[in-house]
N, C-alpha and C positions, 0 to 999 in steps of 0.2 A: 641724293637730291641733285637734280641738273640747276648749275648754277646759270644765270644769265647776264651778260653785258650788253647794252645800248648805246651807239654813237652817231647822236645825227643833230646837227646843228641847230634845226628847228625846236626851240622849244616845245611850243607847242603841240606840234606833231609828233613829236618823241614821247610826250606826255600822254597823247592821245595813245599810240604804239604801243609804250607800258604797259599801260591800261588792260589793252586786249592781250595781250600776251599773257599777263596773269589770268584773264577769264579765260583763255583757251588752257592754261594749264589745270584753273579750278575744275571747268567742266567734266574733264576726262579725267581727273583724278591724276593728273601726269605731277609727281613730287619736283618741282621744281619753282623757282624763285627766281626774282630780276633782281639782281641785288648792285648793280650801279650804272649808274646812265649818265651820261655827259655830251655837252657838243665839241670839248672840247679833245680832238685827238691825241696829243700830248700829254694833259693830266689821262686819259682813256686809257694810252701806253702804259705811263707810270704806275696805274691801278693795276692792270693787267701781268705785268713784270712782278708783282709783288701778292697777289693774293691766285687762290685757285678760281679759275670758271672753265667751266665748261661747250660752253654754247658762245660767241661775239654776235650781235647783228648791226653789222655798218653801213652807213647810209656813205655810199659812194664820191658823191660831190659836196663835200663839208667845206665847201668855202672858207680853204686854206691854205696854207701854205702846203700841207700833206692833205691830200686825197683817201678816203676810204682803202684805196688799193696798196697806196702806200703803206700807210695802218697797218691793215692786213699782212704785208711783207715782213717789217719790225715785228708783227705781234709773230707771226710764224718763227722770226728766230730765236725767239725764246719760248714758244710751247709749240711743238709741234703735232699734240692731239687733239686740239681745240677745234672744234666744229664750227666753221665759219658760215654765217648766213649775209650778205649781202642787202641791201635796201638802195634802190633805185629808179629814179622818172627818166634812165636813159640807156634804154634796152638795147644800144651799140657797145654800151659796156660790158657786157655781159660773158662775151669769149675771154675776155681779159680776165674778168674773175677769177675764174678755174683755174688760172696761174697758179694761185697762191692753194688750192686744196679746197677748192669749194664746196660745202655742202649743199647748199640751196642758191637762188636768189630771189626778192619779190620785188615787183616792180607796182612803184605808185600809181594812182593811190591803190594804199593796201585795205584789201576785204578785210573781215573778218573771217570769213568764207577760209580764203587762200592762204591766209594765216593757221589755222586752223589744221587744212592739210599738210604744210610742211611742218609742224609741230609734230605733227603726228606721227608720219613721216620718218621724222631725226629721232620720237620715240621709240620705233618701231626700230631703227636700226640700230638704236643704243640696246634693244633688246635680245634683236637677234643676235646680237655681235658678242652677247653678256657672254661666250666663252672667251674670251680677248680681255674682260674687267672684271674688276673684285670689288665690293662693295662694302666703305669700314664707316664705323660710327666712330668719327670727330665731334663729341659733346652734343648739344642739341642737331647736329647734321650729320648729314651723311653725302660720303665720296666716293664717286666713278670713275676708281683710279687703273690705266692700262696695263693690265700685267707686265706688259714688256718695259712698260716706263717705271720700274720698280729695281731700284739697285740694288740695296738690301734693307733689312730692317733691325731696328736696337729694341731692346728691353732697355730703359732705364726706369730704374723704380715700380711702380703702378702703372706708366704708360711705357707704351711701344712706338718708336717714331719711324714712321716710312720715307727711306732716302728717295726718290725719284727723280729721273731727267728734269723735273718741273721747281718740285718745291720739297718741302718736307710735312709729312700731315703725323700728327700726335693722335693717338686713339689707347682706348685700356684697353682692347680686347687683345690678350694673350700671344705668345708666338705660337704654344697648341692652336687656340683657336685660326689663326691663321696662317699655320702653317696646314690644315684642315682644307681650307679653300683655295689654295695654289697650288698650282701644275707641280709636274716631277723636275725641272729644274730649278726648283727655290730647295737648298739644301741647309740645313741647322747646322752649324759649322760649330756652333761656341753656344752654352746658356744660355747667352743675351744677344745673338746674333741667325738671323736666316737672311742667307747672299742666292742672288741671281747668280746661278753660274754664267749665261749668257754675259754676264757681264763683267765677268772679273778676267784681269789678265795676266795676272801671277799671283800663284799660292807659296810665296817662301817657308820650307820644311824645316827653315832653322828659325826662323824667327815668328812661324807662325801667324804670318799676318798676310790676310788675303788683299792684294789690289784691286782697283774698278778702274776703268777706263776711262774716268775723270780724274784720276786720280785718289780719291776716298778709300780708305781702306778701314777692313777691323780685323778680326782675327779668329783664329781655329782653336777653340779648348780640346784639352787631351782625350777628354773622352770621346769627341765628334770628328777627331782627326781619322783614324782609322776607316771607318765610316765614309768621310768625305774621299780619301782616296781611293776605296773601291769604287763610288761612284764614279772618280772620273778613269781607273783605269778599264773599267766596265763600257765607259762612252767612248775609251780613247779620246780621253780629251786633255 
């Protein structure tokens, strides 16, 4: 499910916004939800920093201290595959946008019409692109998380927690089951572990324990060791 954020100062307007934005998701059947809207950029951030979305749509001129474009720039350093959508009555702004990785932008007032097509649009390219995302059920949701933004992932217990550049998402479904749906670079290293190669920057053979390039690390069971370094002296890597 595409999650959604709204920031735009207007009440009212915002309210209105919402509104269509869930009819345009209902009509076309597009699994997605607005799940927090605010004018105020700041708490916007701090929502943003701290939970998954997928989709931002910022209204440009929030009559504040920070600017929509500003937003935009903080929200990019802490997620950097967020689909930014834009909301603006000042069509000069509009090169500027693109700075930050724009997906769209609409310019007031907004149709339903225009809404409609970019919705559609950012579906269509969430689809195409589905070789680039993996799709996990988190309890009643489900996540469009980017392959590449996947560090590794744990078995504890009944659930499986996925490390990523972003956050961490908890799902049951299996490291079989998904280890099933990712590419030849996510290798099973240990029982309760599958690591992105791409991502790891030392595998110590004495201690067993794989690094990531944040830092994070877990580790190689003896039966998955063998295993793992054919694969890397197979890649030269």
């Amino acid at each position: 499910m595409l999650k959604f954020a709204v920031c735009d100062d207007n009440s009212s307007l915002r309210s209105k916004f919402v509104s269509m934005l869930q009819k345009v998701l209902e009509k076309n059947n597009i699994e997605g939800q607005v799940v927090f809207d605010t004018g105020d950029p700041e708490y916007f951030f701090e929502y943003i920093s701290k939970n998954h979305v997928d989709v931002v749509l910022l209204d440009i001129d929030l009559r504040s201290m920070m600017s929509g474009l500003d937003l935009a720039k903080k929200i990019r350093e802490v997620n950097k595959s967020v689909s930014i959508i834009f909301i603006t009555a000042h069509i000069e702004y509009v090169l500027m946008a693109f700075k930050v990785k724009t997906f769209d932008y609409l310019v007031k007032p907004i149709s339903q019409n225009k809404l409609e097509e970019c919705i559609l649009r950012l579906s269509q390219f969430t689809c195409s692109d589905s070789v680039n995302f993996v799709k996990v059920k988190s309890g009643p949701s489900t996540h469009l998380i980017k392959k590449n933004d996947i560090i590794y992932i744990e078995k504890v217990n009944s659930k499986s927690f996925i490390y990523t550049t972003n956050e961490i998402i908890e799902t049951y479904s299996t490291l079989d089951e998904l280890e099933r749906i990712l590419p030849g670079n996510f290798i099973r290293s240990h029982k309760s572990y599958i690591i992105n190669i791409g991502k790891v920057t030392k595998i110590d053979a004495i201690t067993n324990e794989v690094i990531f390039n944040n830092s994070f690390k877990c580790y190689v069971g003896r039966k998955y060791k063998k295993m793992l370094m054919d694969y890397l002296s197979k890649n030269n890597l």
